[in-house]
TORPA-4810 file (N, C-alpha, C, O; in nm, 3 decimals):
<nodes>
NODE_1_1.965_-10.796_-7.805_1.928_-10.657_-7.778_2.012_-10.604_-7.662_2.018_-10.635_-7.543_X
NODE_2_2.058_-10.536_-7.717_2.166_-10.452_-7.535_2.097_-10.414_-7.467_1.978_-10.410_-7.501_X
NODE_3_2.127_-10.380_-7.374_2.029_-10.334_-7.233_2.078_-10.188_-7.219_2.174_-10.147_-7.284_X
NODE_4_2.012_-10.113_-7.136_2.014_-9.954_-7.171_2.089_-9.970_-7.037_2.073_-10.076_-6.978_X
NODE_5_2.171_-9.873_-6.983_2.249_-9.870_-6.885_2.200_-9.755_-6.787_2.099_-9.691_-6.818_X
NODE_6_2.272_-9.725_-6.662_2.191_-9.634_-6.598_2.162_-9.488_-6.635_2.055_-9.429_-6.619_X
NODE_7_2.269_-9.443_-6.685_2.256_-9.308_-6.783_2.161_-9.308_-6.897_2.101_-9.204_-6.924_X
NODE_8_2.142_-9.410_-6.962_2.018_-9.416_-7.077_1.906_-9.444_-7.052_1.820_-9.438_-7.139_X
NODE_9_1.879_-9.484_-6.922_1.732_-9.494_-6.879_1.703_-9.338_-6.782_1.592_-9.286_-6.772_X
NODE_10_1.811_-9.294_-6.729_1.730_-9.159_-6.692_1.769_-9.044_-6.768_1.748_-8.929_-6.730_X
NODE_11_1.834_-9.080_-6.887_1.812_-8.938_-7.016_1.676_-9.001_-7.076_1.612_-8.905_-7.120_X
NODE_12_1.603_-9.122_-7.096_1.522_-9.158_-7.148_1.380_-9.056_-7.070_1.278_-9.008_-7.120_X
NODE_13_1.429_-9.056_-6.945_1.330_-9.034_-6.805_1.324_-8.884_-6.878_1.235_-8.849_-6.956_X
NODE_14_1.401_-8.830_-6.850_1.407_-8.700_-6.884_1.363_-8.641_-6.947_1.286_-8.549_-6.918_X
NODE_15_1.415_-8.691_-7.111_1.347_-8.643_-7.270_1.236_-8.702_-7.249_1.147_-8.664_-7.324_X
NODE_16_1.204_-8.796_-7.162_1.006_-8.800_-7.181_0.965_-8.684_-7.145_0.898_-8.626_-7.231_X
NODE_17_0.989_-8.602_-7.002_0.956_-8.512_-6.952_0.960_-8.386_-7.059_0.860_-8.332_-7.105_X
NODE_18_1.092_-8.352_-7.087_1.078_-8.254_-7.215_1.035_-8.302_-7.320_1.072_-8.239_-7.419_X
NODE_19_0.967_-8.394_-7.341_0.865_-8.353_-7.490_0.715_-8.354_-7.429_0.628_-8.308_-7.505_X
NODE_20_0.686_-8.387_-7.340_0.578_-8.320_-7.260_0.559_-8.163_-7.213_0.482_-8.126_-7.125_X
NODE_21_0.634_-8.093_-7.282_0.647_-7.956_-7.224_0.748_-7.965_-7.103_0.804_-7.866_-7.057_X
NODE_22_0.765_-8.076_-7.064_0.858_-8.032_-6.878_0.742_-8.088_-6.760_0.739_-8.085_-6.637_X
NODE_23_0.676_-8.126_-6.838_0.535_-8.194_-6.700_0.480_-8.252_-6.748_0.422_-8.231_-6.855_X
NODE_24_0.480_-8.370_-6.664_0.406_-8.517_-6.713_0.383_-8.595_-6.589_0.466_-8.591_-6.498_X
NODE_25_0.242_-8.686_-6.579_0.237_-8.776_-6.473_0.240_-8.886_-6.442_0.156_-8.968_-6.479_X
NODE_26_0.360_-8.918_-6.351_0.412_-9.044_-6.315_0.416_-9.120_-6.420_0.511_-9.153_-6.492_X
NODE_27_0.246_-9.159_-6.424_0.213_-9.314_-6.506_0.275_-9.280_-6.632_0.345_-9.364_-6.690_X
NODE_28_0.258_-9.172_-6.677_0.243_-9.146_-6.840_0.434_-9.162_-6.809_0.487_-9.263_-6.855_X
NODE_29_0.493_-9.093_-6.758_0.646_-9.112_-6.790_0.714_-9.299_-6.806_0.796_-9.350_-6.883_X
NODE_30_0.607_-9.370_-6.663_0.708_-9.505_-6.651_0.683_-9.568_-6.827_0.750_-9.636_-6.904_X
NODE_31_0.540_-9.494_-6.831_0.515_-9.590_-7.002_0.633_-9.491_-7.089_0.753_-9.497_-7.115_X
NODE_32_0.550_-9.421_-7.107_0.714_-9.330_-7.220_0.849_-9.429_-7.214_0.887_-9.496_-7.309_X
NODE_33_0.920_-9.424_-7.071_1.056_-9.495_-7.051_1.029_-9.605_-7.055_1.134_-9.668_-7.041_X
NODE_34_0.938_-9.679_-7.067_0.947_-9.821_-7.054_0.999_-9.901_-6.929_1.072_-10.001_-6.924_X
NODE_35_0.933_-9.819_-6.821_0.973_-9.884_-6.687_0.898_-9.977_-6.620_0.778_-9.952_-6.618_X
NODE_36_0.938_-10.091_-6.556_0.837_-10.116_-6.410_0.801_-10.016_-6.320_0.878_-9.924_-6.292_X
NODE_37_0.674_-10.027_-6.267_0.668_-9.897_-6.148_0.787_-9.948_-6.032_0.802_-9.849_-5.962_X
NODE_38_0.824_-9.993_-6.011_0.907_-10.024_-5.903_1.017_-9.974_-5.949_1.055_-9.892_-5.865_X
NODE_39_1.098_-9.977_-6.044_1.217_-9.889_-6.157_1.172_-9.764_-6.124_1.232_-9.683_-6.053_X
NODE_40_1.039_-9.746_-6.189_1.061_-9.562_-6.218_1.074_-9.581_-6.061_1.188_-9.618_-6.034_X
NODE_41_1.016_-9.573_-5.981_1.013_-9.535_-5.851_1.145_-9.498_-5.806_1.177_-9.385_-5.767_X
NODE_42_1.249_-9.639_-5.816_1.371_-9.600_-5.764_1.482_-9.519_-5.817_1.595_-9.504_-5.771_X
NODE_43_1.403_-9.444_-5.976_1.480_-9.381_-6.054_1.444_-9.262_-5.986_1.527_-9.201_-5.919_X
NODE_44_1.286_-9.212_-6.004_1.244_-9.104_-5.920_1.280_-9.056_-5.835_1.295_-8.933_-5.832_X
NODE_45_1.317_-9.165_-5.695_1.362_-9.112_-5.631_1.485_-9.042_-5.612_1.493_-8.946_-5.535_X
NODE_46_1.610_-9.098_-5.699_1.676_-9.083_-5.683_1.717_-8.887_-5.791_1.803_-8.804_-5.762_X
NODE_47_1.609_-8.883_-5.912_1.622_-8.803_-5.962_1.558_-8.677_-5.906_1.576_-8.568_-5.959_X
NODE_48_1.443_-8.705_-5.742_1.432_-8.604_-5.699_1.492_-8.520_-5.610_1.457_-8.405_-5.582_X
NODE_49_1.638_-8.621_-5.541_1.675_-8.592_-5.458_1.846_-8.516_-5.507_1.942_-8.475_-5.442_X
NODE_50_1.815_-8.527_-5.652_1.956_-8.470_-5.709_1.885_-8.353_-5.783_1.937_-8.296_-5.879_X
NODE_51_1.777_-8.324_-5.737_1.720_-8.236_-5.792_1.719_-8.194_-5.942_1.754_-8.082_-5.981_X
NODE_52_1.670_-8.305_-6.029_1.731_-8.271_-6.164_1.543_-8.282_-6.214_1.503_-8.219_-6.312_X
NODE_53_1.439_-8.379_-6.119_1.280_-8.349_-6.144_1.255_-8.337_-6.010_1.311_-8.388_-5.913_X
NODE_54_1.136_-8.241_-6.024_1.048_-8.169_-5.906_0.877_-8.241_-5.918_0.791_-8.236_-6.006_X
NODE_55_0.881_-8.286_-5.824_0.717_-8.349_-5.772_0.637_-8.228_-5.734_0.669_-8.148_-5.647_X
NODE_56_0.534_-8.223_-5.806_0.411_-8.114_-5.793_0.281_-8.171_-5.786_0.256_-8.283_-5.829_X
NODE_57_0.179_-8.076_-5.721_0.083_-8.177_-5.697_-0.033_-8.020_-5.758_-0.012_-7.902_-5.730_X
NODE_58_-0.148_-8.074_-5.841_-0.173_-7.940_-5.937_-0.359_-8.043_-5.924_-0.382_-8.142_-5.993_X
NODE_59_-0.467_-7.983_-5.817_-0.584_-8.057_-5.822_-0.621_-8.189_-5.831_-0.678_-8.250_-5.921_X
NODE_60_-0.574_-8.231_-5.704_-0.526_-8.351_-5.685_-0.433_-8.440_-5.778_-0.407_-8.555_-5.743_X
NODE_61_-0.390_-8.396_-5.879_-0.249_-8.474_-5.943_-0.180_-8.480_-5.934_-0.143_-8.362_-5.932_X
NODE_62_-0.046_-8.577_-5.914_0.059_-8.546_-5.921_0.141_-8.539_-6.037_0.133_-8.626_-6.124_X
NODE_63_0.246_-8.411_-6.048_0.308_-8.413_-6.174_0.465_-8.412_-6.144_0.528_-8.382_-6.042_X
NODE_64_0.512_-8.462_-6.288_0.660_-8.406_-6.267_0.726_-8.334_-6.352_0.725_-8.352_-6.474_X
NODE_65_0.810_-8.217_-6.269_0.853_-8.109_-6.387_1.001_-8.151_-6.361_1.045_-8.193_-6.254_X
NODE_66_1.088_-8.128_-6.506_1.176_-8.095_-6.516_1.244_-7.982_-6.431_1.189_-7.877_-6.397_X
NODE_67_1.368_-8.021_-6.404_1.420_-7.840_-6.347_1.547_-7.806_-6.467_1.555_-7.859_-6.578_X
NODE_68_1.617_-7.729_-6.423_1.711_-7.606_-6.515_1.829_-7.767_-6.474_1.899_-7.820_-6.560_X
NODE_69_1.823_-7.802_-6.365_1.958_-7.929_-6.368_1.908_-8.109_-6.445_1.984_-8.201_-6.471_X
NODE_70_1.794_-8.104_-6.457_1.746_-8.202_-6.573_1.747_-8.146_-6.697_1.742_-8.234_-6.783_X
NODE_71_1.751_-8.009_-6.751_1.778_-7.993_-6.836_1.936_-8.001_-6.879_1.981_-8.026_-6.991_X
NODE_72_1.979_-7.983_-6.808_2.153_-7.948_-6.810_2.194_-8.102_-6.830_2.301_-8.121_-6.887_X
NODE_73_2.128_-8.200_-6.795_2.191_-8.342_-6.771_2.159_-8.388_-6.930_2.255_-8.434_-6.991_X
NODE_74_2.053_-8.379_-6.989_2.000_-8.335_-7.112_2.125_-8.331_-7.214_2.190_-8.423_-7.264_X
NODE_75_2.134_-8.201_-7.225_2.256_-8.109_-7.256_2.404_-8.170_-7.302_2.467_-8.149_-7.405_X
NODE_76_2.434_-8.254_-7.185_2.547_-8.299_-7.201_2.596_-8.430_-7.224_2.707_-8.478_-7.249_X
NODE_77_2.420_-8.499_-7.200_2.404_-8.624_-7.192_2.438_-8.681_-7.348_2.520_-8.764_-7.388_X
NODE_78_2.359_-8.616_-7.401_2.394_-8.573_-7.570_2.514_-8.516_-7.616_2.559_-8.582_-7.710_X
NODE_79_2.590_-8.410_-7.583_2.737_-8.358_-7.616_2.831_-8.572_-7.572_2.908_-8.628_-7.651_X
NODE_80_2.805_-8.607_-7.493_2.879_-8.731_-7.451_2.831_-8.828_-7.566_2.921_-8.848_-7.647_X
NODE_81_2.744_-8.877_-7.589_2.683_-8.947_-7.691_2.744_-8.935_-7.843_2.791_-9.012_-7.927_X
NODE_82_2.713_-8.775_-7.831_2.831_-8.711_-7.975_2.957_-8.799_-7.976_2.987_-8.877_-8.067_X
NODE_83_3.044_-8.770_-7.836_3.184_-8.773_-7.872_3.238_-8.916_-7.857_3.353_-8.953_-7.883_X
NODE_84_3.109_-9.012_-7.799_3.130_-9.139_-7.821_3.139_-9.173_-7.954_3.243_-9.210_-8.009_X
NODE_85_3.008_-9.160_-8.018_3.025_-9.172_-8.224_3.095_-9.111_-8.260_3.133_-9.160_-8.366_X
NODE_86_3.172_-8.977_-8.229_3.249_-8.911_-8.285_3.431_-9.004_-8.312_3.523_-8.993_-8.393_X
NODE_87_3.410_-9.065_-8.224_3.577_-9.208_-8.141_3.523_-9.306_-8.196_3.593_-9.390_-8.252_X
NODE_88_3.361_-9.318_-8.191_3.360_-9.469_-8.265_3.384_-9.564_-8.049_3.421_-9.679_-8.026_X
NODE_89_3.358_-9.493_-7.981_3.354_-9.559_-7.861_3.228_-9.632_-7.785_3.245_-9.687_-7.676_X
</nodes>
């Protein structure tokens, strides 16, 4: 079984978020991606600080939304994927 690389575990992160509408919490994403909490964590962090998901806190929950630059990563993450099968790369 290949192992998903760092780009396929946080488009994984992502498209969990967008098929949740764009908001989903924590727990529910590490299961979606199939993470350790210690993974998502260090994915999280790193995806909040590139600002691509936004931490919200909505009656005592915490959620996470997509922004307009997680969507964009989305976007192209897929156009790249294309032009890999497209080469056969």
């Amino acid at each position: 079984m290949k192992r998903r690389s760092k780009l396929d575990i946080v488009n994984d992160m992502l498209l969990s978020i967008q098929e949740k509408g764009g908001k989903i919490k924590p727990t529910h994403l590490m299961y979606k991606a199939n993470l350790s909490h210690k993974l998502l964590k260090g994915y999280l962090d790193e995806l909040v600080a590139k600002e691509m998901v936004k931490e919200v806190k909505e009656k005592q929950t915490n959620y996470l939304l997509l922004t307009d630059k997680g969507h964009s990563f989305i976007a192209q993450f897929k156009k790249m994927k294309e032009f890999q099968e497209t080469f056969g790369l």
